[in-house]
C-alpha positions in Angstrom: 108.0 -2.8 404.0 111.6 -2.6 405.3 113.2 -5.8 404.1 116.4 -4.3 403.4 118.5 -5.6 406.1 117.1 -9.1 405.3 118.6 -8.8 401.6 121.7 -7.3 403.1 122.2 -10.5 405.5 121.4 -12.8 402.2 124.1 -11.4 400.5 126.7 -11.1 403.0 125.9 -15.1 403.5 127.5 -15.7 399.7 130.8 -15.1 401.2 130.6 -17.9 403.2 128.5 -20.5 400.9 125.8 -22.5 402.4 126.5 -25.3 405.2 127.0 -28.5 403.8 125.9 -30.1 407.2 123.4 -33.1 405.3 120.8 -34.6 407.4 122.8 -35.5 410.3 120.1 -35.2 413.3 122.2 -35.3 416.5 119.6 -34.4 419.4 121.0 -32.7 422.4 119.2 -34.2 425.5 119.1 -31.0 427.4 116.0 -30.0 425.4 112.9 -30.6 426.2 110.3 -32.6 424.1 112.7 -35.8 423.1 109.2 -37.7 422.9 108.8 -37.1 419.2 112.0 -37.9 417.9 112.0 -41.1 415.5 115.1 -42.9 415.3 116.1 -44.2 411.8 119.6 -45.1 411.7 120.8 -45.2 407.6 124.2 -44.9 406.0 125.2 -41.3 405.0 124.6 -41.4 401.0 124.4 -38.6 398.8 120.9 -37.8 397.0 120.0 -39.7 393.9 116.8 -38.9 393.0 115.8 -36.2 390.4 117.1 -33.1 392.6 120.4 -32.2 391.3 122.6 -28.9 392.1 122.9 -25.8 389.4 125.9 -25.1 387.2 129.1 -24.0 389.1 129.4 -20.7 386.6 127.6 -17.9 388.5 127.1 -14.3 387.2 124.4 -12.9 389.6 124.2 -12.9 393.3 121.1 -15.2 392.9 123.5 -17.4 390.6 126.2 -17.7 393.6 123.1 -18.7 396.1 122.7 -21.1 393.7 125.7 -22.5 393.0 126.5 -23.6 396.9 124.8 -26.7 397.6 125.4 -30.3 396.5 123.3 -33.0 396.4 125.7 -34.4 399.6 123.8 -31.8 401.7 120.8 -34.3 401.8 122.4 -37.2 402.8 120.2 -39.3 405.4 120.8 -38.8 409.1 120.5 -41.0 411.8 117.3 -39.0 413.4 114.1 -37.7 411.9 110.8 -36.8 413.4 107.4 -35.7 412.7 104.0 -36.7 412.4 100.7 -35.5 413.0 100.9 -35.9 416.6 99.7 -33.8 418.2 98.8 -29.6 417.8 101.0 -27.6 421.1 103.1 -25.8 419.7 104.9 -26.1 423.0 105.7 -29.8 421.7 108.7 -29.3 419.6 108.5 -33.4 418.9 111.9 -33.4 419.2 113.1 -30.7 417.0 116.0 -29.2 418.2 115.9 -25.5 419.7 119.1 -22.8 418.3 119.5 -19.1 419.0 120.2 -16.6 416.4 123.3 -14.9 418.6 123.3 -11.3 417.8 121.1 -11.0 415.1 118.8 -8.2 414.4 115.1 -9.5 414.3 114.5 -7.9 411.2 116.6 -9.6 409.9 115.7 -13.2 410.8 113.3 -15.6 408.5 110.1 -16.7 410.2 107.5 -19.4 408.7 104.5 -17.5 409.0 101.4 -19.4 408.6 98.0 -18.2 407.8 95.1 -18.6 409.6 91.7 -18.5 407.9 88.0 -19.0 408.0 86.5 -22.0 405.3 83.3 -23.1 403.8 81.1 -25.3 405.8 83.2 -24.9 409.1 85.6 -26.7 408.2 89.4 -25.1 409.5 92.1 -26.8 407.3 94.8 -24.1 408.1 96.4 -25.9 410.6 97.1 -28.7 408.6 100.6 -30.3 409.4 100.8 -27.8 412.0 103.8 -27.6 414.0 105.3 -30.4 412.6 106.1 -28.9 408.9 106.4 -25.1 410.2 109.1 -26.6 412.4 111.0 -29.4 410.4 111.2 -26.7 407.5 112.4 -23.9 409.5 114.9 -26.4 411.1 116.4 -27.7 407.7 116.8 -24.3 406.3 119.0 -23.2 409.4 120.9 -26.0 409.1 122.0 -26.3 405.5 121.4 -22.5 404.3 123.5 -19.3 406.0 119.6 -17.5 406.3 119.2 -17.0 409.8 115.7 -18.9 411.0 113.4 -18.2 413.8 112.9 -21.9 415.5 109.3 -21.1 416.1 107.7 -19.4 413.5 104.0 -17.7 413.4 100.5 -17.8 413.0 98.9 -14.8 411.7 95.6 -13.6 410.0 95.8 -11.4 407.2 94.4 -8.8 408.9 96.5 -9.1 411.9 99.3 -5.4 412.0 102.3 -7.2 412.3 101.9 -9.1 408.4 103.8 -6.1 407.0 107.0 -7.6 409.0 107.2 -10.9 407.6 108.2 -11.3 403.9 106.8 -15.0 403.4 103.1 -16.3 404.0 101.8 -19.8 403.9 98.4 -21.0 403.6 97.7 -24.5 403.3 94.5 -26.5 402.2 92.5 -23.6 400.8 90.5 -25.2 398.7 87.3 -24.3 401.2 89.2 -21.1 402.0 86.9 -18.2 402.4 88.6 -14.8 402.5 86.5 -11.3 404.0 86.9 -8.2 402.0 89.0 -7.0 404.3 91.4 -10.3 404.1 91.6 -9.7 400.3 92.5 -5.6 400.9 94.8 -6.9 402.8 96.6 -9.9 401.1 96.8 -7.7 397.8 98.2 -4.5 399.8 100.6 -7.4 401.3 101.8 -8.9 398.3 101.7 -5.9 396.0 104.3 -4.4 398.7 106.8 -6.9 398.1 105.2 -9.9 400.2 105.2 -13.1 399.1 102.7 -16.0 399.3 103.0 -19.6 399.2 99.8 -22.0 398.9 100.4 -25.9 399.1 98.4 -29.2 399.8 95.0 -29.2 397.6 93.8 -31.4 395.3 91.3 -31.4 392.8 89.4 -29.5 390.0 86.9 -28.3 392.7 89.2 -27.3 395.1 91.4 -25.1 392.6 87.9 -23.6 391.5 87.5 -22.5 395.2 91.0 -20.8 395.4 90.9 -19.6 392.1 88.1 -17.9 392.8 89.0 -16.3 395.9 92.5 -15.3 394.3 90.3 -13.6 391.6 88.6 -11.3 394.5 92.3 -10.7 395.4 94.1 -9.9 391.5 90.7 -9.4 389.2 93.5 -8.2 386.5 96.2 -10.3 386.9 96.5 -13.6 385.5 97.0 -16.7 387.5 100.2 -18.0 385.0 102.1 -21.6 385.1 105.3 -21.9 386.1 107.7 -23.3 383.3 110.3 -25.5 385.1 113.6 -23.4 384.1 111.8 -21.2 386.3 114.4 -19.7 389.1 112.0 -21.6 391.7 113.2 -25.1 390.4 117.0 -23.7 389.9 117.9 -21.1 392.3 119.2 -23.3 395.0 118.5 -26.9 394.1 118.2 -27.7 390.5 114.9 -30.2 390.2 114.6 -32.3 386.9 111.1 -32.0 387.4 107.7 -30.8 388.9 106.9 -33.0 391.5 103.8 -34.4 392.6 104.2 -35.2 396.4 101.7 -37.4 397.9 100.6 -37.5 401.8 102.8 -40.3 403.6 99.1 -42.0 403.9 98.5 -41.9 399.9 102.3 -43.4 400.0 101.4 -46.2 402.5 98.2 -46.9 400.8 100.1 -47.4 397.5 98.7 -44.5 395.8 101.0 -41.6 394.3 98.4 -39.1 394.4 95.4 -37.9 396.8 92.4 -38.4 394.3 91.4 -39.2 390.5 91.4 -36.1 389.1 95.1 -34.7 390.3 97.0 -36.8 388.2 99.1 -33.8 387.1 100.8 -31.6 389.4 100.8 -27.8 389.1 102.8 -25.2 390.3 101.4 -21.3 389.1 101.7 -18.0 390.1 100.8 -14.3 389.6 103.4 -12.1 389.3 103.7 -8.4 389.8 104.2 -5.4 387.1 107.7 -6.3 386.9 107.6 -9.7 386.6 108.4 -10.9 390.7 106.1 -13.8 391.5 104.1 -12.9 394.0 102.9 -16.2 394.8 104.2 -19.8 394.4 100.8 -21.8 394.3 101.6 -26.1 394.4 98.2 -27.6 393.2 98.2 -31.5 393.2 100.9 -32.0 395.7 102.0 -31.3 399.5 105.4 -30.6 400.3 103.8 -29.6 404.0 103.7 -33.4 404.1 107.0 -34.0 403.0 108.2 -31.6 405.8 105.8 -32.5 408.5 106.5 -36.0 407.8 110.3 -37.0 407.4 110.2 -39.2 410.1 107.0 -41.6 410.2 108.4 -43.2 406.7 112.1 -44.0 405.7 110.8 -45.1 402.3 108.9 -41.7 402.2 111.0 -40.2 403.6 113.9 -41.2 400.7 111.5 -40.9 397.9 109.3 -37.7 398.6 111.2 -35.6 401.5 114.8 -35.5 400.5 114.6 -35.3 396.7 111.8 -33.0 396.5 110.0 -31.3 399.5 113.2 -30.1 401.2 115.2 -28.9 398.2 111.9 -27.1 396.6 111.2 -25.5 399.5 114.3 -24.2 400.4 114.3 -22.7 396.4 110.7 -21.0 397.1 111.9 -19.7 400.6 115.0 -18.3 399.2 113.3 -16.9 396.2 111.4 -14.9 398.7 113.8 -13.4 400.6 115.9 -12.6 397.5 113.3 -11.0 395.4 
């Protein structure tokens, strides 16, 4: 898997530090789909909540990536958007189209998503779809140097061109039902130098499910918890704690989590013979949400989007594309 250029572009974006551009969301009206923009005009303040930036001192080149960003990155910006509404993925809902000028392909993040087959017909792999792929890839251009593909991808397993793209996600997989040839595949992936995030399931049933299919996957590897001094909680933003993100619905219903039993939120991983996680698996919470929908809820979007579902995504996507 030739990922070397991608590194190489990574590093060479340490010279420069990482944009401190805050969620300013100034639309240009010369692109198309302006219908799913929500306007919430708020005063620029700086985060507040339990994200918090890592120690100045910095040693390694992981160290530096982490030492650029302040909370005054995520201040709130007078336009947000998303929401469940609709599933083109020619409907940008607003978000703002930008070219990567003279930049390699290879060496260019994409959001790839997965697409898979479930139990009892029922397809929850589009889930949030375009709305988080988007609203993700668009924040991480905008306050990170890592170059971002605006549109990102949907790919099986099985599909040739995985081997190009160094980050997976699969959402919803607690009815996921992989063929033998999806688990060859996702093991040669990941045991290559891929990398696989799973989000947005709930449940002692549903983590039996995906356990069980990540079994079929790793039969020798264990499925470990992450501790929170973990690089994934520090390496760009420095989070105080795992969080446990409801769905803006829960949120509007009252409720701080999806069921009764995911009242703890965990975030696990299996990791490779030298110790790189493979996979970043959030169990009991949905940052997909907290992407997907920044711009239905201001109250969400101040207590679950900002302080945790941005920052801890931009830490997993950078721990990716750094390891």
């Amino acid at each position: 898997m030739r990922w070397n250029s991608v590194f190489a572009i990574l590093l060479f974006a340490l010279c420069f530090g990482f944009a401190a551009l805050a969620f300013q969301m100034q639309s240009d009206p010369s692109q198309p789909g302006r219908s799913g923009i929500s306007e919430k005009t708020a005063t620029a303040s700086s985060l507040t909540y339990e994200a918090s930036t890592t120690n100045d001192t910095a040693d390694s080149a992981d160290d530096q990536l982490a030492a650029k960003p302040s909370p005054q990155d995520f201040q709130r910006g007078s336009r947000r958007w998303g929401g469940r509404r609709r599933r083109d993925p020619n409907d940008r809902g607003g978000v703002p189209l930008w070219k990567n000028e003279a930049a390699d392909p290879g060496d260019v993040f994409t959001f790839v998503r997965i697409q898979y087959n479930s139990y009892r017909g029922r397809y929850r792999w589009n889930t949030d779809y375009p709305d988080a792929d988007l609203n993700l890839s668009y924040r991480l251009q905008q306050l990170t140097s890592i170059k971002t593909d605006p549109n990102g991808k949907i790919l099986r397993l099985t599909d040739e061109d995985l081997f190009k793209y160094p980050f997976i996600y699969i959402i919803e997989p607690g009815g996921m039902a992989l063929s033998e040839d999806e688990v060859v595949a996702l093991r040669s992936y990941l045991e290559r130098g891929g990398f696989l995030m799973v989000d947005d399931f709930w449940g002692e049933a549903e983590w039996d499910n995906f356990a069980g299919e990540l079994k079929r996957v790793f039969p020798n590897r264990p499925i470990e918890d992450i501790p929170l001094e973990h690089e994934i909680f520090n390496i760009v933003y420095k989070l105080k704690k795992k969080p446990l993100i409801p769905s803006v619905h829960a949120y509007q219903s009252g409720n701080w989590t999806e069921r009764w039993d995911a009242q703890e939120p965990h975030y696990r991983c299996v990791k490779d013979d030298s110790g790189r996680l493979m996979t970043v698996i959030c169990h009991n919470t949905d940052l997909g949400d907290g992407w997907e929908q920044e711009g239905t809820d201001s109250g969400y979007f101040e207590a679950y989007s900002e302080p945790y579902a941005y920052p801890l995504g931009i830490n997993i996507v950078t721990y990716a594309m750094t390891h």
